[in-house]
C-alpha positions in Angstrom: 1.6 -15.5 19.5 4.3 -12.9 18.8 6.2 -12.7 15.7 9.8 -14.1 15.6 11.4 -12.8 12.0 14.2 -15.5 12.4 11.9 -18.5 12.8 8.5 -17.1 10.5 10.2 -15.0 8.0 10.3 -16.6 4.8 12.8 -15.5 1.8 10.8 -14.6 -1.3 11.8 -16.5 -4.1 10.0 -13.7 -6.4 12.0 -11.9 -8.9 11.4 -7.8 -7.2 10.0 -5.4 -9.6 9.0 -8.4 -11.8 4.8 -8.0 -13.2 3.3 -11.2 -12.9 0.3 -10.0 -14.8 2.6 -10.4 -18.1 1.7 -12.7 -20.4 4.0 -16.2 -20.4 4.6 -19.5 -18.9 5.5 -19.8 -15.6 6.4 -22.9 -13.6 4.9 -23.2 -10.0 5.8 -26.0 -7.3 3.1 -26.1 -4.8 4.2 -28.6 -1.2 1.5 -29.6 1.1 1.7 -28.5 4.9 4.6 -29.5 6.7 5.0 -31.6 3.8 3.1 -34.4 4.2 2.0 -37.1 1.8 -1.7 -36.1 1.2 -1.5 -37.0 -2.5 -0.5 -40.4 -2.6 2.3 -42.8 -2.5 5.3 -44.2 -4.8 5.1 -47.8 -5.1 7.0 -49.6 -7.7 8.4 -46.4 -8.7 5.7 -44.6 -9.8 3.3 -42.2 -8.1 -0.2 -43.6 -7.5 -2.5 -40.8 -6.2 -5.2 -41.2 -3.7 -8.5 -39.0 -3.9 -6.9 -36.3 -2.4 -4.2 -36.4 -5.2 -7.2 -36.8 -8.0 -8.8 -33.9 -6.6 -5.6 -31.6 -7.1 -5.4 -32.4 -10.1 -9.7 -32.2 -11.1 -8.8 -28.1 -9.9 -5.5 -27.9 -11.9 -7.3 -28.2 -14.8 -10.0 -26.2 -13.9 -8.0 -23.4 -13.6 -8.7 -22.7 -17.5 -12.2 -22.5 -16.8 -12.1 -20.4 -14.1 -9.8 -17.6 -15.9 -10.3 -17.2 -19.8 -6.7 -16.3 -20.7 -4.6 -19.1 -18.7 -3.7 -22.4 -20.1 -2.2 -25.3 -18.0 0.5 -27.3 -19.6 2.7 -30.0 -18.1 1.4 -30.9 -14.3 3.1 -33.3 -12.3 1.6 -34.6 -8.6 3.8 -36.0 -6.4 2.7 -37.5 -2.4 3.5 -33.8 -0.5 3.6 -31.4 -3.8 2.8 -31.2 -7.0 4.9 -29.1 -10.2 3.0 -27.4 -13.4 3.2 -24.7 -15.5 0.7 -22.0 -15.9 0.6 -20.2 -19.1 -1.0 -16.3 -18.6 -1.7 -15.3 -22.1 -3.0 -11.5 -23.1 -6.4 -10.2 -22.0 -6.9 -7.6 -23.8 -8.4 -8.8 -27.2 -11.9 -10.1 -27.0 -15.5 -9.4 -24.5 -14.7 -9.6 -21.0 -17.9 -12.5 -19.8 -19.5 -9.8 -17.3 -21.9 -7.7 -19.5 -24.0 -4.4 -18.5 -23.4 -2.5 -15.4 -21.7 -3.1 -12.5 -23.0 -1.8 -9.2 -20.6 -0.5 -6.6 -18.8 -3.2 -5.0 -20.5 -5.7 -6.4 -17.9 -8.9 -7.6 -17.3 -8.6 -11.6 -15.5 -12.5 -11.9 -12.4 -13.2 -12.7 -10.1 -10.2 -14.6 -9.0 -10.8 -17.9 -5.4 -11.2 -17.1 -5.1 -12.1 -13.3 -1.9 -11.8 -11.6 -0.2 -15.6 -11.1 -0.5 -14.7 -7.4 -4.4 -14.6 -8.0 -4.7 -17.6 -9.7 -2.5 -20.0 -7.6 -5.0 -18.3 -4.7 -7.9 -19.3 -6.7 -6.1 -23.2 -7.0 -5.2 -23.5 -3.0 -8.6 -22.2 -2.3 -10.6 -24.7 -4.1 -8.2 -27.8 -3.0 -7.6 -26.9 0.7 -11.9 -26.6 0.8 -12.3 -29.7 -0.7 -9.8 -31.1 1.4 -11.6 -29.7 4.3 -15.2 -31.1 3.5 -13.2 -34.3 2.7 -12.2 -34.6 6.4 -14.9 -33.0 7.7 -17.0 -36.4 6.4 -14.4 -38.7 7.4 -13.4 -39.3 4.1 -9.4 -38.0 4.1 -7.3 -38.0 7.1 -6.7 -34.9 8.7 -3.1 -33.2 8.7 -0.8 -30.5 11.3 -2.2 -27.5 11.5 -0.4 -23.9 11.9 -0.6 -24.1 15.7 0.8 -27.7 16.1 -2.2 -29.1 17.0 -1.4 -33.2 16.1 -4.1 -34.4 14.0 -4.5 -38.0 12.6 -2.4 -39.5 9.4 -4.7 -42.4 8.6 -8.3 -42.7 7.8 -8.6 -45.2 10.0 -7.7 -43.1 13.4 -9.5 -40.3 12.0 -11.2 -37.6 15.0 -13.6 -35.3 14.9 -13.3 -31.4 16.5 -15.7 -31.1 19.4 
């Protein structure tokens, strides 16, 4: 597949030259693929979330575990996205959790202060394997992929790669 820069390019809503390794709160909006309501469903005006939707939300709130200087604040899920904000605070007082020495190339854990970028890697990461296993059991429905490929939207209907 070749690259067409009119129909893949997408505009970067980061601020250029901006560090987002500095400490503060910054306020992410995540939308599933092709956004599609994984998460749950609105009824009687208010969201009620599925597995899929509780399981977003089980990894929001581990992202404080997984990285000693962010905090999670507000979190909202909706069916095909979900808002929060993600509070980097400063790394720099205290012991890092990896003591001794490091051998060469070996993985050290998370960094004290991680870019935003890392940690909303870390989050899609952890949901989007879930999610995988999920379907992979039978348990979620399975969704579009990049290449178009039409996969099933209900449980029910749900197929199996060969």
């Amino acid at each position: 597949m070749t690259y067409n820069r009119t129909k893949q390019h997408r505009r970067s809503l980061r601020l250029k030259g901006y560090d987002y390794t500095q400490t503060g709160a910054y306020f992410v909006t995540l939308y599933t693929h092709n956004r599609a309501c994984l998460f749950g469903a609105v009824l009687d005006g208010k969201v009620q979330l599925n597995d899929a939707g509780e399981m977003v939300e089980h990894w929001w709130f581990e992202l404080k575990q997984k990285f000693a200087t962010v905090e999670t604040n507000e979190f909202v899920i909706m069916p095909n996205h979900c808002h929060g904000i993600v509070i980097i605070g400063d790394g720099l007082v205290g012991a890092d959790l990896c003591v001794g020495p490091v051998p060469e190339g070996a993985h050290t854990g998370a960094p004290l202060r991680p870019r935003l970028s890392t940690v909303i890697q870390w989050f899609k990461t952890m949901t989007t394997n879930h999610y995988i296993r999920s379907v992979k059991t039978g348990a979620w429905p399975r969704f579009m992929d990049d290449y178009g490929n039409a996969t099933t939207t209900s449980t029910s209907s749900a197929t199996k790669d060969h």
